[in-house]
Rosetta silent file (secondary structure, phi, psi, omega in degrees, C-alpha in Angstrom):
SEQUENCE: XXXXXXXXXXXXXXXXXXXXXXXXXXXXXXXXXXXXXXXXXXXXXXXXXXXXXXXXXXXXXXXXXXXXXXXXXXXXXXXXXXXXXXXXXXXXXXXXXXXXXXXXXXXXXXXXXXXXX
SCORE:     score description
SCORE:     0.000 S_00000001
   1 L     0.000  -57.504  169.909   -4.929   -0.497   -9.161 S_00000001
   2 L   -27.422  -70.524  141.684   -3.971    0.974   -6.261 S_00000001
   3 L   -33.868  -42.084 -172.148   -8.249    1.668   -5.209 S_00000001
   4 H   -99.142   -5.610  135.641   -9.092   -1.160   -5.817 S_00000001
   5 H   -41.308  -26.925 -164.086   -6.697   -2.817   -3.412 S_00000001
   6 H   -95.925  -52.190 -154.288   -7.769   -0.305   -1.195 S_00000001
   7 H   -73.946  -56.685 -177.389  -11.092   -1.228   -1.867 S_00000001
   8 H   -58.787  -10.736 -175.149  -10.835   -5.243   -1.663 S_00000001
   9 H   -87.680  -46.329  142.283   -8.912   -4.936    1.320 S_00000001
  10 H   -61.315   -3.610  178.678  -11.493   -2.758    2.911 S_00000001
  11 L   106.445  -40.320 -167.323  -14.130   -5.492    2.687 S_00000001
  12 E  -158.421  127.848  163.789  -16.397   -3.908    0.034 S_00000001
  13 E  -106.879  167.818  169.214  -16.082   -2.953   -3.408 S_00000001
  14 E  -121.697  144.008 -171.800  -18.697   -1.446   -5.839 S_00000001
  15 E  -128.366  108.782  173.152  -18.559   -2.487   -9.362 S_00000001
  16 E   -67.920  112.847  173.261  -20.540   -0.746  -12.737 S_00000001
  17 L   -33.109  136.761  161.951  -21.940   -3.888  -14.464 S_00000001
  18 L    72.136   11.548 -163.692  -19.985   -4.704  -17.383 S_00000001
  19 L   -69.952  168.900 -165.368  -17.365   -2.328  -16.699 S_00000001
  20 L  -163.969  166.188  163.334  -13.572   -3.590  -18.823 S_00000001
  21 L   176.996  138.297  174.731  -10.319   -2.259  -18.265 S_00000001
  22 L   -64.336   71.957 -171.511   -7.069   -2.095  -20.420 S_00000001
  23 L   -71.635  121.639  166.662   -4.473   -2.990  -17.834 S_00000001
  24 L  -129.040  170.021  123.334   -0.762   -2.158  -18.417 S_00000001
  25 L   -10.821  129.119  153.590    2.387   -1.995  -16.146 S_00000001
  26 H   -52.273  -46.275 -177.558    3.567    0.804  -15.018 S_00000001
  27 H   -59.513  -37.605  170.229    6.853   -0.717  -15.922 S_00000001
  28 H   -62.227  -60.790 -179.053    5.772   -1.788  -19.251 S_00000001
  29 H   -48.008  -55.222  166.727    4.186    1.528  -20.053 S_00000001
  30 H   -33.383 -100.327  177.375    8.071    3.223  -19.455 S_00000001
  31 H    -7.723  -44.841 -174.435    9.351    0.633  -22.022 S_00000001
  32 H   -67.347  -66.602 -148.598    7.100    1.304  -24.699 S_00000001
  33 H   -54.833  -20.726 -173.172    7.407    4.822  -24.255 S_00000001
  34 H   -67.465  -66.304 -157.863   11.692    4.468  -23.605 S_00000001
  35 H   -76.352  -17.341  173.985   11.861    2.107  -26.982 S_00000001
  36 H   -77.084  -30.352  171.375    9.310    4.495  -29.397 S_00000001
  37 H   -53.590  -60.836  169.148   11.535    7.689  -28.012 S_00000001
  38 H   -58.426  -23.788 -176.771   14.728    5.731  -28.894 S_00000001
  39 L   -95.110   -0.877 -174.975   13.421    4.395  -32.541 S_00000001
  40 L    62.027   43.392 -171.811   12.472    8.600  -33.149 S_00000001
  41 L   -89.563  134.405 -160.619    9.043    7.870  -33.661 S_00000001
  42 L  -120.998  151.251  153.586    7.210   11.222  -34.297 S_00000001
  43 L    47.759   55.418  148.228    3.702   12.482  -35.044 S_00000001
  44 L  -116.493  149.827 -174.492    2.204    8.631  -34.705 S_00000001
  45 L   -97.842  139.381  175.974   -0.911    7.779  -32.983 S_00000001
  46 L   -92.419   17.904 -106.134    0.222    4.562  -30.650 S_00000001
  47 L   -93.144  119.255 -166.663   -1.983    2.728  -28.732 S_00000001
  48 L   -91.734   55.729  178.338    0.090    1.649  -25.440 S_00000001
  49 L  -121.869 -150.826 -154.892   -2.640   -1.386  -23.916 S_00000001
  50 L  -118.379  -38.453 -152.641   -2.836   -4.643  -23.726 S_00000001
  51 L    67.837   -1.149  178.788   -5.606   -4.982  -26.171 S_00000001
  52 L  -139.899  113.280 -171.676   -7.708   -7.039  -24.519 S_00000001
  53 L   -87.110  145.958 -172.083   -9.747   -5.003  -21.748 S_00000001
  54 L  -117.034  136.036  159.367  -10.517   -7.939  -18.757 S_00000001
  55 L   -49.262  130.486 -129.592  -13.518   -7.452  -16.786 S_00000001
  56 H   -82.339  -30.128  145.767  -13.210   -5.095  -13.529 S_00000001
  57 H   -32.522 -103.655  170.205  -14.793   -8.786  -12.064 S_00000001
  58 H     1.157  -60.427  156.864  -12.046  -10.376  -13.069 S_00000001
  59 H   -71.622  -42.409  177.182   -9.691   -7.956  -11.721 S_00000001
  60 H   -56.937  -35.588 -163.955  -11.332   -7.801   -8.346 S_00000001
  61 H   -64.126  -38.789 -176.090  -11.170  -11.444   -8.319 S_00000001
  62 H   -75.764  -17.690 -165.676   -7.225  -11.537   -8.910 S_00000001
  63 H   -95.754  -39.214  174.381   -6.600   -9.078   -6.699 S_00000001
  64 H   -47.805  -41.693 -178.274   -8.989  -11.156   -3.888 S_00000001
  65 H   -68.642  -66.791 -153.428   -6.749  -14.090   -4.496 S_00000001
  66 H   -72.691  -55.068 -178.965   -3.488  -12.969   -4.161 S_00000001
  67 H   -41.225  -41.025 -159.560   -4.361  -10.978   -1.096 S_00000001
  68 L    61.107   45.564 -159.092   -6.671  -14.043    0.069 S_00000001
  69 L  -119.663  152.239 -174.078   -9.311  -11.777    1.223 S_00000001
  70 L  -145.616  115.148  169.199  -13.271  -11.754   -0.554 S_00000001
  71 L   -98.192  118.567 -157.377  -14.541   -8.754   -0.564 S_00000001
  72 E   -84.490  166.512 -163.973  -18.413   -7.837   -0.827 S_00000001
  73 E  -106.894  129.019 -176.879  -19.730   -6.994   -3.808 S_00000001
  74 E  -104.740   91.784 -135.006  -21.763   -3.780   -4.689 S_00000001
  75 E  -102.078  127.370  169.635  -22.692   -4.660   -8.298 S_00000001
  76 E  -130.393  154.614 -179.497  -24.676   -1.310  -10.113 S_00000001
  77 L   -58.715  144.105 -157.698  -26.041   -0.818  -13.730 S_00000001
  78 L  -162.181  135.787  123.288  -23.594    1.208  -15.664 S_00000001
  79 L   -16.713  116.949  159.556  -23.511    1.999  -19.310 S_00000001
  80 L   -54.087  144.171 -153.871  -21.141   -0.197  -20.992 S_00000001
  81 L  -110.702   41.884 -163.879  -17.382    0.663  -20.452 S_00000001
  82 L  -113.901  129.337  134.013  -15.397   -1.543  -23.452 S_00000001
  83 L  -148.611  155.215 -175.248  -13.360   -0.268  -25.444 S_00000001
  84 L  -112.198  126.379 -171.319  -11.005   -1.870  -27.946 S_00000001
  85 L  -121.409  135.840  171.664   -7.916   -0.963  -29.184 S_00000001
  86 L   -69.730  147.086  171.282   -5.036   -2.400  -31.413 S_00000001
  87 L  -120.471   27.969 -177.875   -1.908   -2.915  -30.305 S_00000001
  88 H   -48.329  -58.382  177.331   -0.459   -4.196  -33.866 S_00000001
  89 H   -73.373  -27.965  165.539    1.567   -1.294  -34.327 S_00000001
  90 H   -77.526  -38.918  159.820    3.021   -0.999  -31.206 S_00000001
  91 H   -11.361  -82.101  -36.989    3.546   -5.069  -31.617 S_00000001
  92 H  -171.034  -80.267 -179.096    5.358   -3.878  -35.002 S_00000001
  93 H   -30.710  -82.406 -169.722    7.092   -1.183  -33.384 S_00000001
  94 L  -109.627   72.932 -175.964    8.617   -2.799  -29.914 S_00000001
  95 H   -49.442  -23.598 -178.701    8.347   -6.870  -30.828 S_00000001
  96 H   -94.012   55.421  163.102    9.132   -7.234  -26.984 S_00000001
  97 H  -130.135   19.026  177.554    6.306   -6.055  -26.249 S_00000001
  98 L  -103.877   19.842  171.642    4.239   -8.422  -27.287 S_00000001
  99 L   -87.798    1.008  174.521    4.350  -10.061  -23.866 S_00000001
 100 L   -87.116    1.060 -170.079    1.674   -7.693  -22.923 S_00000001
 101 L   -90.551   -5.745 -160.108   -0.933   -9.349  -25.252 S_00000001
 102 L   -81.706  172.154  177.510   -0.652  -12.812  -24.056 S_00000001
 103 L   -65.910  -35.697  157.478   -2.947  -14.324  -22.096 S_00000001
 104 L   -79.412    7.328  179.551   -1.263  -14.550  -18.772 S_00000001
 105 H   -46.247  -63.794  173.901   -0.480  -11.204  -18.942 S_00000001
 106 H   -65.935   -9.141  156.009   -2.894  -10.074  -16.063 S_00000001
 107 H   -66.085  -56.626  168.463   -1.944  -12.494  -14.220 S_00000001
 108 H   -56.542  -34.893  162.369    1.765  -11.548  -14.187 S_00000001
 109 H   -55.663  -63.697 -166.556    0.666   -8.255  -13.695 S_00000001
 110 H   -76.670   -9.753  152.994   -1.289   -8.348  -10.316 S_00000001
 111 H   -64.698  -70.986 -162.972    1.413  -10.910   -9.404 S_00000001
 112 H  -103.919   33.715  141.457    4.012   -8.133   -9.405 S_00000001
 113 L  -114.103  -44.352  170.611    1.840   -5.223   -8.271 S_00000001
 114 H    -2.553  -70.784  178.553   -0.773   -6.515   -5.969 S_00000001
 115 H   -76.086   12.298 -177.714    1.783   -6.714   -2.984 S_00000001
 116 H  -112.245   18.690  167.994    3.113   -3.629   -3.221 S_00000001
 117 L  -132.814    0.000    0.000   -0.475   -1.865   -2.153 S_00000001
């Protein structure tokens, strides 16, 4: 997050077509890891996202807004970058933590990181 704050703020970003990213909290990420440490969970695989990767568009865009700055765009062919993960079991796991799935999630995110780069 931090680069690309960096980046929109400088004026010009570059972007790999079709590019995705998992976004979590820093803040969030602590939580999970705080409440699976506290429940003793051992030897489990975990997956600590969001589950729904938002296009790196998308994120430039949110980050443009809040800032109020448009930044140009260097768009280049890239190999697609998706990947998909469940977060059922962490869901399962930590139920309050199933505010990272919702749909305003990235919003709420780059609302409370945005201004602090």
């Amino acid at each position: 997050m931090p680069a690309l704050v960096r980046r929109v703020r400088g004026g010009r970003v570059r972007l790999h077509r079709g590019a995705h990213r998992d976004l979590v909290d820093v803040a969030d990420l602590v939580r999970a890891i705080d409440g699976l440490l506290g429940q003793g969970v051992d030897n489990e695989v975990i997956n600590i996202a969001s589950g729904t990767p938002r296009p790196v568009e998308t994120v430039i865009q949110g980050i443009e807004e809040r800032l109020s700055l448009s930044a140009q765009r260097e768009v280049v062919d890239a190999p697609l970058a998706l990947t998909r993960v469940s977060v059922e079991k962490l869901c399962k796991l930590l139920p309050d933590l199933r505010s990272v799935t919702e749909p305003d999630y990235l919003d709420r995110l780059l609302d409370r990181d945005v201004p602090y780069y």
